[in-house]
BAMI-289264 format. One line per field, with one value per residue (C-alpha): x, y, z. Coordinates in nm, 3 decimals, always signed. Layout:
! residues N
c1 [X;...]
c2 [Y;...]
c3 [Z;...]
//
This chain:
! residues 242
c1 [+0.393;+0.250;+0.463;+0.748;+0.742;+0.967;+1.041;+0.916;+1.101;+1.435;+1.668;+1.805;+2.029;+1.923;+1.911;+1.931;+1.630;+1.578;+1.466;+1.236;+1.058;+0.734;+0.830;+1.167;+1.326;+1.475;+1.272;+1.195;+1.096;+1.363;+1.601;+1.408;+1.444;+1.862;+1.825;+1.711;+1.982;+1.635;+1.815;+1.504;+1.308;+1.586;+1.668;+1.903;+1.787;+1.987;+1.771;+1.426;+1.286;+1.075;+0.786;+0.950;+0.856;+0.458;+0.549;+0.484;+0.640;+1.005;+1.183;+1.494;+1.519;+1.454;+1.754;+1.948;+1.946;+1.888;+2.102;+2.404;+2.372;+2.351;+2.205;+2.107;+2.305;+1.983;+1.871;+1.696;+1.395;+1.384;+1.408;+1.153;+0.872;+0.949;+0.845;+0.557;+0.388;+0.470;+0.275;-0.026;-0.024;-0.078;-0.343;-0.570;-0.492;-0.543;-0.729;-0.743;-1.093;-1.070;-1.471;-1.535;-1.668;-1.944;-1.845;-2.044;-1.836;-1.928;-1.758;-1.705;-1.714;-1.410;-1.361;-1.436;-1.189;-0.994;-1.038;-1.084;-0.858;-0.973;-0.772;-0.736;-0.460;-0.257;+0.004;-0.033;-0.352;-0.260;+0.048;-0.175;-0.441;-0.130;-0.022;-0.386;-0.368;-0.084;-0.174;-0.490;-0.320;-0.477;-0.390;-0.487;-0.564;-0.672;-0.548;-0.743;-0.646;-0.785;-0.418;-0.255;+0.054;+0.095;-0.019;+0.306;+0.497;+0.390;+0.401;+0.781;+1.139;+1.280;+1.611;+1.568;+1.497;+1.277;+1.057;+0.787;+1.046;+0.946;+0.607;+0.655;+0.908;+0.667;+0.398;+0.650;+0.756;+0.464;+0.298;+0.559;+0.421;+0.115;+0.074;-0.108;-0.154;-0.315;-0.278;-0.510;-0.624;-0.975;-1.152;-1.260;-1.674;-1.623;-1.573;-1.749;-1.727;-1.303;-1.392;-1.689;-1.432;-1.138;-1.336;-1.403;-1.116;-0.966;-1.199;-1.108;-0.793;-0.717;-0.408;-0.597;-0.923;-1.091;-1.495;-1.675;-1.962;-2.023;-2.129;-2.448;-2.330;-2.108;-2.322;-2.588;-2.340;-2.226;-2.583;-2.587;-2.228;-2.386;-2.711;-2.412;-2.523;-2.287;-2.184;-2.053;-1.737;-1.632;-1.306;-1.112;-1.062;-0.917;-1.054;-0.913;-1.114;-0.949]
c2 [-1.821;-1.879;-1.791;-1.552;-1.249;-1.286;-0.957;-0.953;-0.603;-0.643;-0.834;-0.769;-0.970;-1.109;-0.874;-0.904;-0.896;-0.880;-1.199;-1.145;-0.868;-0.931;-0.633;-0.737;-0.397;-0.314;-0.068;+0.035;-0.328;-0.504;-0.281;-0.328;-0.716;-0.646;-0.444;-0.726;-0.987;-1.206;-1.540;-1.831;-1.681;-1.637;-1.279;-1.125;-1.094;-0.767;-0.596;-0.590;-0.242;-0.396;-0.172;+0.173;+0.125;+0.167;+0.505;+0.768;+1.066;+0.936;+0.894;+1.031;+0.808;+0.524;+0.577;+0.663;+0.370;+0.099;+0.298;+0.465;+0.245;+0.557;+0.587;+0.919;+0.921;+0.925;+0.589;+0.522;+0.427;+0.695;+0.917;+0.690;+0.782;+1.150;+1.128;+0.920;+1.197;+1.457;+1.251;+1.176;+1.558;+1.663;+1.401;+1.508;+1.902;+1.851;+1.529;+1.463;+1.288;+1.063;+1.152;+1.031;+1.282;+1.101;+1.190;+1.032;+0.875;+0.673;+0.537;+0.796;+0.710;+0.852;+1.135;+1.149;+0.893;+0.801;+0.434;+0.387;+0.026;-0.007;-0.252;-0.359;-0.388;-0.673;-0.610;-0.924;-0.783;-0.443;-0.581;-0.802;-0.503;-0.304;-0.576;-0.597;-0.195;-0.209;-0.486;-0.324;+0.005;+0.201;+0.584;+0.727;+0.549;+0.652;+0.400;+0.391;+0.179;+0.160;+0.129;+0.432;+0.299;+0.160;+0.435;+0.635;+0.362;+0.385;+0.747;+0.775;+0.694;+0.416;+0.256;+0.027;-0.400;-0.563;-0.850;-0.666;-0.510;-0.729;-0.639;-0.263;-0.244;-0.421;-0.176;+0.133;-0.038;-0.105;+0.221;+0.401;+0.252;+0.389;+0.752;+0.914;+0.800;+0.918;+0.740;+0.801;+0.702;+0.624;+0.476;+0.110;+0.193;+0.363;+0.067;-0.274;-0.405;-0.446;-0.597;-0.863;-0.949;-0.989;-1.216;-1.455;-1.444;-1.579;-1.903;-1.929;-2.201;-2.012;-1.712;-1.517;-1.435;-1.244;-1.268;-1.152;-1.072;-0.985;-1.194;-1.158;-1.007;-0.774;-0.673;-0.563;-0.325;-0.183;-0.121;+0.100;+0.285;+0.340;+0.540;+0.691;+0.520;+0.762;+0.522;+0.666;+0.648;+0.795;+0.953;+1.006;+1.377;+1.483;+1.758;+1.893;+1.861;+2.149]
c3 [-0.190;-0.503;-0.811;-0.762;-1.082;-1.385;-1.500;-1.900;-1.949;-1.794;-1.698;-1.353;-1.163;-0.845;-0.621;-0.172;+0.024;+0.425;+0.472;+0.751;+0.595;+0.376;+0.143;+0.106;+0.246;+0.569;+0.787;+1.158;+1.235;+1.072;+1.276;+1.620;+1.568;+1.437;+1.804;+1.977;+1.783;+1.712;+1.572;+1.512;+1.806;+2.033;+2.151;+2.350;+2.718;+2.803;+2.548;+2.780;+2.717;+2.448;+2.615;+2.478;+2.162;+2.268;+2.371;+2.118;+2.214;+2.300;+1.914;+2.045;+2.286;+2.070;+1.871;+2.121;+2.240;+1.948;+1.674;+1.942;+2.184;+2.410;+2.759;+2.951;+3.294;+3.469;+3.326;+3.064;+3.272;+3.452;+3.106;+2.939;+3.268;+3.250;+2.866;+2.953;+3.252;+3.023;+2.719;+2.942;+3.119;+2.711;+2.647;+2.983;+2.870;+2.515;+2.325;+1.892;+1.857;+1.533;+1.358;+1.000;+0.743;+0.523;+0.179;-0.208;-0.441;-0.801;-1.091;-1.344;-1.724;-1.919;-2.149;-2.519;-2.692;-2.369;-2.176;-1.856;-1.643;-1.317;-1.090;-0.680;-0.530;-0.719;-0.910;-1.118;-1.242;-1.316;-1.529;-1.694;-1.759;-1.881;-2.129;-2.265;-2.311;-2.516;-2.732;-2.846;-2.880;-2.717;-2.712;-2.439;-2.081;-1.722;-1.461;-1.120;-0.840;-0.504;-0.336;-0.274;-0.201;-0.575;-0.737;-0.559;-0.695;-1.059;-1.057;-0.910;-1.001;-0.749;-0.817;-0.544;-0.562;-0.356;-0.397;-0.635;-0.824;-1.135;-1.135;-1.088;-1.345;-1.611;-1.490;-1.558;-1.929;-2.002;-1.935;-2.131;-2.410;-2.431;-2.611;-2.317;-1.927;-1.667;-1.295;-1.001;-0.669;-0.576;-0.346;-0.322;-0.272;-0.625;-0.819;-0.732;-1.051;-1.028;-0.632;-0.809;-1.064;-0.825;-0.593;-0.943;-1.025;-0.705;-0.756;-1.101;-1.163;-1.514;-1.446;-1.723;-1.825;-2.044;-2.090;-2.391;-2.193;-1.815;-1.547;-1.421;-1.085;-1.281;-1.560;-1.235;-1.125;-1.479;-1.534;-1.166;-1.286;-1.596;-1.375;-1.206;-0.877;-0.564;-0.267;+0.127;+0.144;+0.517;+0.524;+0.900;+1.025;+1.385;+1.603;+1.841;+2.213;+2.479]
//
């Protein structure tokens, strides 16, 4: 760990985090390891059907057994095998195929008297990108990120604290203070001048920089944005197999 976020729009108490966690909440892993009363690498021995949880078809009895603390009277073993023959009986009879659909994709300039922030995946950057935003003034911005995951954050209302709460909440303030926003997905091949910048930037030992012209690397692949230069991007689709 590096630095740990200091909210710059509120003041929130300290909040509790699950320790072991890297997000800071408590989920289906946290509760298999509460399941397994893991304590420094020790477990408890009684608990040795670690192998169930490979088995996709058997949620019920997963919580069964972990959350009730329930056990069929034919054993859970015995259960666990049944659910097993029938999974693998499906899989010969039926089989999902995982192909990739080729699809174009390029950076796209914005509309007439909009601006345009791209940003990866870190949080520290997008706040700081935010923060620049607002200090120029401008009125209207579109926000793209590569990370799907934060633009769901951004876009809904969370009460809850975890350990990017800071960040995500100077995101949300600061984004209210711009006239008119506009936050979107899109994918990573789309914008290699926010993935040349974000690899400099990870050499760099300044926190914040801003250049008053491009590098030559970057300034390469404005000029190719600029020609509207399309990338492959290959997106995942199932089919079916009888």
């Amino acid at each position: 760990m590096k630095a740990t976020p200091v909210s710059f729009s509120t003041r929130n108490t300290d909040c509790i985090t699950w320790l072991s966690s890297s997000s800071g909440n408590f989920d289906m892993k946290e509760a298999y390891k509460l399941a397994r009363v893991e304590v420094e690498g020790n477990c408890n021995e009684n608990f040795d059907e670690e192998w169930i949880w490979r088995v996709l078809t058997i949620p019920k009895v997963k919580n069964d057994v972990v959350f009730r603390n329930e056990r069929s009277q034919c054993g859970l073993k015995q259960e666990v095998l049944a659910k097993a023959t029938e999974f693998a009986y499906i899989d010969i009879n039926g089989k999902q195929t995982i192909n990739h659909r080729r699809i174009r994709v390029s950076w796209l300039k914005p509309p007439l008297h909009w601006h345009k922030l791209n940003s990866d995946a870190e949080l520290w950057a997008l706040r700081d990108g935010i923060r620049l935003c607002v200090s120029l003034k401008l009125p209207a911005v579109i926000f793209e990120l590569d990370a799907k995951l934060i633009v769901d954050m951004l876009q809904k209302e969370d009460s809850s604290q975890n350990s990017i709460d800071a960040l995500v909440s100077d995101c949300k303030s600061g984004l209210r203070e711009i006239p008119i926003v506009q936050i979107q997905h899109y994918y990573r091949e789309a914008n290699k001048c926010t993935n040349a910048l974000a690899r400099r930037g990870a050499l760099l030992p300044q926190d914040f920089v801003v250049f008053l012209d491009p590098p030559a690397d970057v300034s390469l692949l404005l000029s190719l944005d600029s020609a509207r230069m399309a990338y492959d991007h290959f997106v995942p689709s199932l089919v079916s197999v009888a």
